[in-house]
Backbone as CSV, one residue per row, in Angstrom:
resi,resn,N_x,N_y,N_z,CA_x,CA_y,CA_z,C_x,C_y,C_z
1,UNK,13.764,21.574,-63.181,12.551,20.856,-62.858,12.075,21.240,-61.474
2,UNK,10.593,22.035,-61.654,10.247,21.858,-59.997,10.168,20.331,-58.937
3,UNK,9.654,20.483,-57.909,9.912,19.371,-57.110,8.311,19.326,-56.900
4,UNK,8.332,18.084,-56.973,6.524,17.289,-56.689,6.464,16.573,-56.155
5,UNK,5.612,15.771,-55.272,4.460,16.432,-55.580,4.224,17.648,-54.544
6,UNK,3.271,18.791,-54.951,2.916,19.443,-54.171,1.314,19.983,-54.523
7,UNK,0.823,20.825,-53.624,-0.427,20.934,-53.524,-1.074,22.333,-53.093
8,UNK,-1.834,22.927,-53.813,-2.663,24.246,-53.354,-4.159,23.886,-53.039
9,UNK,-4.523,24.952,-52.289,-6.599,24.929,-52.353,-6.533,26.483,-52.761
10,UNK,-7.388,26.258,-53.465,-8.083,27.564,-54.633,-9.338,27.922,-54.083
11,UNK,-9.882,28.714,-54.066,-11.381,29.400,-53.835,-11.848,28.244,-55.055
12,UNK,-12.983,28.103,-54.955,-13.909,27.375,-56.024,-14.043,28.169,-57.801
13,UNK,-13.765,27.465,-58.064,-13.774,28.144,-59.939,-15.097,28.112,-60.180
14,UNK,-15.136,29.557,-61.278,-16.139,29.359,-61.968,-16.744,27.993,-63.313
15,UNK,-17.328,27.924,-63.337,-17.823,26.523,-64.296,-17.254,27.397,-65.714
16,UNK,-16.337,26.493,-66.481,-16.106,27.191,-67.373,-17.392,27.747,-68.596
17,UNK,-18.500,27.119,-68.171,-19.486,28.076,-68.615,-19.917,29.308,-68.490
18,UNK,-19.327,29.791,-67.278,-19.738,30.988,-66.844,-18.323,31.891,-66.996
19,UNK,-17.064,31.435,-67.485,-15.951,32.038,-67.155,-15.454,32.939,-68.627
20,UNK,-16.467,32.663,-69.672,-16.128,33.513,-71.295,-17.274,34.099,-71.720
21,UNK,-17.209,35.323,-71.941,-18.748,35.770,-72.876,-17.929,35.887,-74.402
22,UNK,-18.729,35.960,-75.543,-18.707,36.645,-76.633,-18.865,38.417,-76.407
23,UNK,-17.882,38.691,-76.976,-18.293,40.484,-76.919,-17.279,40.907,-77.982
24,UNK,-18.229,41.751,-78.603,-17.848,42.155,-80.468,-17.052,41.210,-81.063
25,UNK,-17.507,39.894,-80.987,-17.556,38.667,-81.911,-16.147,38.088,-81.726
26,UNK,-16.093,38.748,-79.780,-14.318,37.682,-79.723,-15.061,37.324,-78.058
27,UNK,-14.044,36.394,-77.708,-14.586,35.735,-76.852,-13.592,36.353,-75.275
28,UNK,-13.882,36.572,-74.459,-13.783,37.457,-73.256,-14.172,37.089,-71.874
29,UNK,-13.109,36.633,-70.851,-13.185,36.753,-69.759,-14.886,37.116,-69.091
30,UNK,-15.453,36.726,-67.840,-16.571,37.402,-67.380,-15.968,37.818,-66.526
31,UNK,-16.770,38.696,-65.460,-15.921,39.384,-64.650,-16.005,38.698,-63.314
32,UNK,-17.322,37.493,-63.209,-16.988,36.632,-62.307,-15.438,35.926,-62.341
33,UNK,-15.065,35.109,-63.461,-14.037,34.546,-63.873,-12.787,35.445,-63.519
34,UNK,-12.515,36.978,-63.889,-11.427,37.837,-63.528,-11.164,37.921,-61.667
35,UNK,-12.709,38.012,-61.604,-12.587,38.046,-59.959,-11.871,36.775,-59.365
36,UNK,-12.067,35.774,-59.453,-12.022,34.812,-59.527,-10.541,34.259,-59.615
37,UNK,-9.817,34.554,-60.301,-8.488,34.291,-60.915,-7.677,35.654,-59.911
38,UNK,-8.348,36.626,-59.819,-7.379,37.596,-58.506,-7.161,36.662,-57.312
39,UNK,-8.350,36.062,-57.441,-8.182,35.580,-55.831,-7.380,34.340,-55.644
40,UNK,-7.604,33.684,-57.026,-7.027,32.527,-56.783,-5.340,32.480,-57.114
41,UNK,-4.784,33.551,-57.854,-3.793,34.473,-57.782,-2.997,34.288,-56.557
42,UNK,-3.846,35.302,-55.749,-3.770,35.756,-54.700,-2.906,34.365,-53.688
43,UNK,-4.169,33.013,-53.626,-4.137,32.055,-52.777,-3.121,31.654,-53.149
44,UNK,-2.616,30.971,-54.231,-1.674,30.582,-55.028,-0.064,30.989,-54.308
45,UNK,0.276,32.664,-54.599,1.109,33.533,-54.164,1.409,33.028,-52.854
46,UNK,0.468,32.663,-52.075,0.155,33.059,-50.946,0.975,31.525,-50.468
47,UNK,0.989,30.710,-51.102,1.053,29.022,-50.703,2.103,28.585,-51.771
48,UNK,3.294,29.789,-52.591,4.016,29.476,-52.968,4.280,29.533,-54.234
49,UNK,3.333,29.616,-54.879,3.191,29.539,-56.417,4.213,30.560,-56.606
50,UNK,4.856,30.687,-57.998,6.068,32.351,-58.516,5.370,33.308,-58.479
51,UNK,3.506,32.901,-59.029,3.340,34.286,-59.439,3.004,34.674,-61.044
52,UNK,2.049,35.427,-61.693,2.252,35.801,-62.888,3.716,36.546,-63.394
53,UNK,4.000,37.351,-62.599,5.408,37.702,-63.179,6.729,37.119,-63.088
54,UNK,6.525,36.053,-62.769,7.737,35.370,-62.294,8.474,34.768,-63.876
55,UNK,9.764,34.689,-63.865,9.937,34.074,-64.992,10.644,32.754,-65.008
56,UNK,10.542,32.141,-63.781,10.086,30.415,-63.947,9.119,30.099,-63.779
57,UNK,9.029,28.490,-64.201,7.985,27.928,-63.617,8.288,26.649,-62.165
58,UNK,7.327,26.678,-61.658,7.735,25.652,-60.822,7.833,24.679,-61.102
59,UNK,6.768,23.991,-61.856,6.955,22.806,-62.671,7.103,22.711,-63.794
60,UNK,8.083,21.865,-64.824,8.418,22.148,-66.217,8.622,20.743,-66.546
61,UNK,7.603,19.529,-66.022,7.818,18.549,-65.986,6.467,18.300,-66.732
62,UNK,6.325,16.648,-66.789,4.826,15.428,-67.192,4.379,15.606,-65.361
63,UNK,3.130,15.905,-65.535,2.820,15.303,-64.245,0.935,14.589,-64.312
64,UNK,0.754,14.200,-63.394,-0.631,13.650,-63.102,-1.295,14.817,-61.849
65,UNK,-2.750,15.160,-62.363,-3.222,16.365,-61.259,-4.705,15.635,-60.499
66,UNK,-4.279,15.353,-59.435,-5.725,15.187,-58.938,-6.480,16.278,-58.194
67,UNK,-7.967,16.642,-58.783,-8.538,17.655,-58.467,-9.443,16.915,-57.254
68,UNK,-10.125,17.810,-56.157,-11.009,17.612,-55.427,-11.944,19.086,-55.134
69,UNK,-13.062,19.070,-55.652,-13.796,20.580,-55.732,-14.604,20.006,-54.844
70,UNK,-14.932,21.153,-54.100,-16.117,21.111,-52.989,-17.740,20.825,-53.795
71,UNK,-18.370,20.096,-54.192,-19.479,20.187,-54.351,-20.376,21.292,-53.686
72,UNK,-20.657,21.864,-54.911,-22.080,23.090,-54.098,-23.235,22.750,-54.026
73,UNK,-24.499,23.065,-53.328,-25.525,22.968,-52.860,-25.915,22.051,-54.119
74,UNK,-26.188,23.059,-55.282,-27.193,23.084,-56.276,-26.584,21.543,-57.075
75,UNK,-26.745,20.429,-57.398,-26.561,19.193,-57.524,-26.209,19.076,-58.997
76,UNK,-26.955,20.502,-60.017,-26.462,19.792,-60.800,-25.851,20.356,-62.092
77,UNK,-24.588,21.002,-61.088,-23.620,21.517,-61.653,-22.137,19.831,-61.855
78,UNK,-21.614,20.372,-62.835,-20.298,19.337,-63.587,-19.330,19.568,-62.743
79,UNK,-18.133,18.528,-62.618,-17.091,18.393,-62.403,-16.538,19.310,-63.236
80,UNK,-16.383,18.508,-64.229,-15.295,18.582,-65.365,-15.209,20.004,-66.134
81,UNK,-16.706,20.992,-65.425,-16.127,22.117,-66.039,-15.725,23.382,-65.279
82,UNK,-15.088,22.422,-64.072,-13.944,22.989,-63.175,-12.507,23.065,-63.041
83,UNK,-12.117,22.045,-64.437,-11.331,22.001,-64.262,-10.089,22.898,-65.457
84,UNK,-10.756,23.636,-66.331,-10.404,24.398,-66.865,-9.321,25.354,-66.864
85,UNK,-10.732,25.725,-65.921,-10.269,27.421,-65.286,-8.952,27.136,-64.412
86,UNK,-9.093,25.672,-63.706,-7.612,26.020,-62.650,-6.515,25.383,-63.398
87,UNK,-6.447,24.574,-63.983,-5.431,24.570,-64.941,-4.961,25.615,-65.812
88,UNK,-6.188,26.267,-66.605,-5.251,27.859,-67.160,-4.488,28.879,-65.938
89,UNK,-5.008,28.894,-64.533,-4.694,29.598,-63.688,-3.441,29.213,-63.105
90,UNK,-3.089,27.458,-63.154,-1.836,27.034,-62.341,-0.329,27.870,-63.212
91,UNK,-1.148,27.426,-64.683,-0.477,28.040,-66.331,0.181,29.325,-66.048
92,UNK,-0.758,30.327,-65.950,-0.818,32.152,-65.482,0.219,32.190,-64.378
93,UNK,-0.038,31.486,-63.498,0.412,31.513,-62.414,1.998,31.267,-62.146
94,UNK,2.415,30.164,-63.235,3.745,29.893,-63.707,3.755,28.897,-62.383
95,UNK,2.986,27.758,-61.807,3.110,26.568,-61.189,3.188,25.495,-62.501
96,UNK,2.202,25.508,-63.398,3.238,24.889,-64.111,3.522,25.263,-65.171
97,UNK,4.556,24.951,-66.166,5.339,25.922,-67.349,4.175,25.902,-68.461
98,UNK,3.389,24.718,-68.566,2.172,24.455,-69.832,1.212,23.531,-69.780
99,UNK,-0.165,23.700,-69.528,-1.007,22.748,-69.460,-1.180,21.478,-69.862
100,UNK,-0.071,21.725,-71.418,0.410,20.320,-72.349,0.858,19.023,-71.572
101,UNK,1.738,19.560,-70.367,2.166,19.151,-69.419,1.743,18.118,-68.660
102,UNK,0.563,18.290,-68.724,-0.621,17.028,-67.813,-1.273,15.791,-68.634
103,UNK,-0.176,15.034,-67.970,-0.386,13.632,-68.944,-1.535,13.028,-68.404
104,UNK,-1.990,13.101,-67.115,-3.585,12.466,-66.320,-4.101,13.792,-65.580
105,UNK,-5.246,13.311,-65.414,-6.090,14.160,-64.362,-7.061,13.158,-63.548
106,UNK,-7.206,13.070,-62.265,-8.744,12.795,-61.738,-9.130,13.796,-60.808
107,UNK,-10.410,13.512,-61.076,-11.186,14.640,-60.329,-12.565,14.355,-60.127
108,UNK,-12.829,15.053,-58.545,-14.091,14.217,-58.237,-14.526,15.501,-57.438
109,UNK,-15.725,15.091,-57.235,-16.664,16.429,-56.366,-16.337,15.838,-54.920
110,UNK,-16.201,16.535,-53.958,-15.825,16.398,-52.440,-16.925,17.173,-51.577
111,UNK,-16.899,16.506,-50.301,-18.031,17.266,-49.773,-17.689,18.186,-48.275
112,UNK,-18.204,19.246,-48.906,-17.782,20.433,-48.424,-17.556,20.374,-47.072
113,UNK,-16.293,20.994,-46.377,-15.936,20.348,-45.220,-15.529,22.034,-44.475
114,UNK,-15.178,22.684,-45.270,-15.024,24.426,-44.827,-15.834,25.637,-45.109
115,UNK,-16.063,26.627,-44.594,-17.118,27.586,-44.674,-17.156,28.069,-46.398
116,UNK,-16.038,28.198,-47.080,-16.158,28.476,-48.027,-15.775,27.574,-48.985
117,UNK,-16.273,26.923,-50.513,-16.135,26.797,-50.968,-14.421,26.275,-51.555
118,UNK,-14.197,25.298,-52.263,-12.436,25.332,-52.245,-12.464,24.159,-53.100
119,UNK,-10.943,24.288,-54.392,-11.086,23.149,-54.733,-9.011,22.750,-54.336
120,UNK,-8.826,21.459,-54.007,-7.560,20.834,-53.540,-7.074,20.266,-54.929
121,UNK,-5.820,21.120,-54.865,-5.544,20.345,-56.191,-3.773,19.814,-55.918
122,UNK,-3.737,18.580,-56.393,-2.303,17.863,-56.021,-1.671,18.021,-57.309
123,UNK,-0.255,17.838,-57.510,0.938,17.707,-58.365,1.682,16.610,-58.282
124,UNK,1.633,15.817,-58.891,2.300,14.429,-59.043,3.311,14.261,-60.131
125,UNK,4.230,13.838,-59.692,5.469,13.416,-61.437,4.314,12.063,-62.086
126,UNK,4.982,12.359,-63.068,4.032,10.657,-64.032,5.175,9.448,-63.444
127,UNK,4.440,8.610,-62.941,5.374,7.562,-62.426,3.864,6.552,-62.333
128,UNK,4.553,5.226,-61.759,3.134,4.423,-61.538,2.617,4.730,-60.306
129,UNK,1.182,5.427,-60.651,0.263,5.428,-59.056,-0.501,4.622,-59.428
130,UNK,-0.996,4.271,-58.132,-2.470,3.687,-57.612,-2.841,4.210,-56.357
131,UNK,-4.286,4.648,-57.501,-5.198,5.941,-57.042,-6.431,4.870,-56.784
132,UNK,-7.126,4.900,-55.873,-8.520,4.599,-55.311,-9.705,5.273,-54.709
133,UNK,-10.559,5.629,-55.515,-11.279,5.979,-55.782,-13.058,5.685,-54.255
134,UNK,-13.100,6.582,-53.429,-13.933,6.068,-51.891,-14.940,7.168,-52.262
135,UNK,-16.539,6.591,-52.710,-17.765,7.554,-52.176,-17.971,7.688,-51.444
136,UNK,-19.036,8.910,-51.170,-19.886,9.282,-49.540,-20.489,7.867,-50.157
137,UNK,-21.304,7.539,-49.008,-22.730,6.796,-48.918,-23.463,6.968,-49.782
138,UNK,-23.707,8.313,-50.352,-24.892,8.877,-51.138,-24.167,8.869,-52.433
139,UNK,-23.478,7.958,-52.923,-22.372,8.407,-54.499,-22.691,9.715,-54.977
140,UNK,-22.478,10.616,-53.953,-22.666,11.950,-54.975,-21.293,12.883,-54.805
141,UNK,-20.420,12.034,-53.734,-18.866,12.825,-53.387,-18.385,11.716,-53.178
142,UNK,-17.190,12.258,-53.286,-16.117,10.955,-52.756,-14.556,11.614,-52.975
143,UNK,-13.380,10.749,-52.798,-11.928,11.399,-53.112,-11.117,10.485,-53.793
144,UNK,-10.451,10.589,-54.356,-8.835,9.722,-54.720,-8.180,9.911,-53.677
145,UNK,-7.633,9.043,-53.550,-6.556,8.334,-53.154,-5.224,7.626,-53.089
146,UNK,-4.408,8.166,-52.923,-2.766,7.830,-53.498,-2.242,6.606,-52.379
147,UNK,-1.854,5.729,-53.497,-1.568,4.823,-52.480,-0.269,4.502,-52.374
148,UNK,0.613,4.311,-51.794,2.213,4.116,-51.623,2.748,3.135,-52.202
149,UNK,1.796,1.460,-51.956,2.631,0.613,-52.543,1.437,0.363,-53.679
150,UNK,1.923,-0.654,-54.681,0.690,-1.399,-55.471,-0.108,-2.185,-54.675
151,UNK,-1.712,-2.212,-55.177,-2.407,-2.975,-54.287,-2.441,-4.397,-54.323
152,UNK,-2.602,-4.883,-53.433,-2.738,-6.617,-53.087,-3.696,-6.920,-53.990
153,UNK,-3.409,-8.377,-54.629,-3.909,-9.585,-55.606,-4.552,-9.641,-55.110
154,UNK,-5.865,-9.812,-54.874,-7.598,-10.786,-54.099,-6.991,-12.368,-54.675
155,UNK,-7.165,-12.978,-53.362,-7.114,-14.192,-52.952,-7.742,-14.833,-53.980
156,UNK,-7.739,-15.775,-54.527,-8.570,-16.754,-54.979,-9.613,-17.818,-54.174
């Protein structure tokens, strides 16, 4: 069993809309998406991950993944079809042994805080969290939140 929780930042994924074409009636990588997966490869390697050739995995456990993607300019692009691509990539990557693996996910758009683009993604065992959930001002970003103990009853 790897040890959790732990945590990478990825270059920003492609929207899994943009990450498959059809070509001669099978479905195929784009080459944004290939680029894309070198790099995040790359970052991965770089911050610990085995690696595509590695023949463990780091994690071979249930876990819970909270995503945080940088929101881009253009407003009205999805969450949720970010989260694809880095889950097949953690997969590739052999961080974790099988996507099957991920008993929760949250994930929220974050607001961009570094020159480039990035999405933070955590590794949690399945155990009881309490996660809380804080917008910008403008509900258009915000983060989870892991909280240590369970939260306090409201008074009556």
């Amino acid at each position: 069993m790897g040890k959790v929780p732990i945590q990478f930042d990825l270059p920003l994924p492609p929207s899994i809309n943009e990450a498959w074409k059809n070509a001669n009636g099978a479905r195929a990588p784009t080459k944004r998406y290939t680029d894309w997966r070198k790099a995040a490869t790359w970052r991965l390697v770089e911050q610990g991950a085995p690696g595509p050739n590695s023949d463990r995995s780091l994690v071979n456990q249930n876990v819970v993944i909270i995503i945080a993607v940088d929101r881009p300019h253009h407003r009205k692009a999805d969450v949720d079809n970010r989260v694809k691509p880095i889950l097949d990539t953690l997969v590739h990557n052999r961080v974790l042994k099988d996507d099957s693996l991920v008993t929760a996910l949250a994930v929220s758009w974050q607001e961009m805080t570094r020159e480039t683009l990035t999405a933070r993604v955590m590794i949690v065992a399945v155990t009881d969290l309490f996660l809380t959930f804080h917008p910008d001002a403008s509900a258009t970003t915000g983060g989870w939140y892991l909280m240590n103990t369970e939260p306090q009853e409201e008074a009556a």
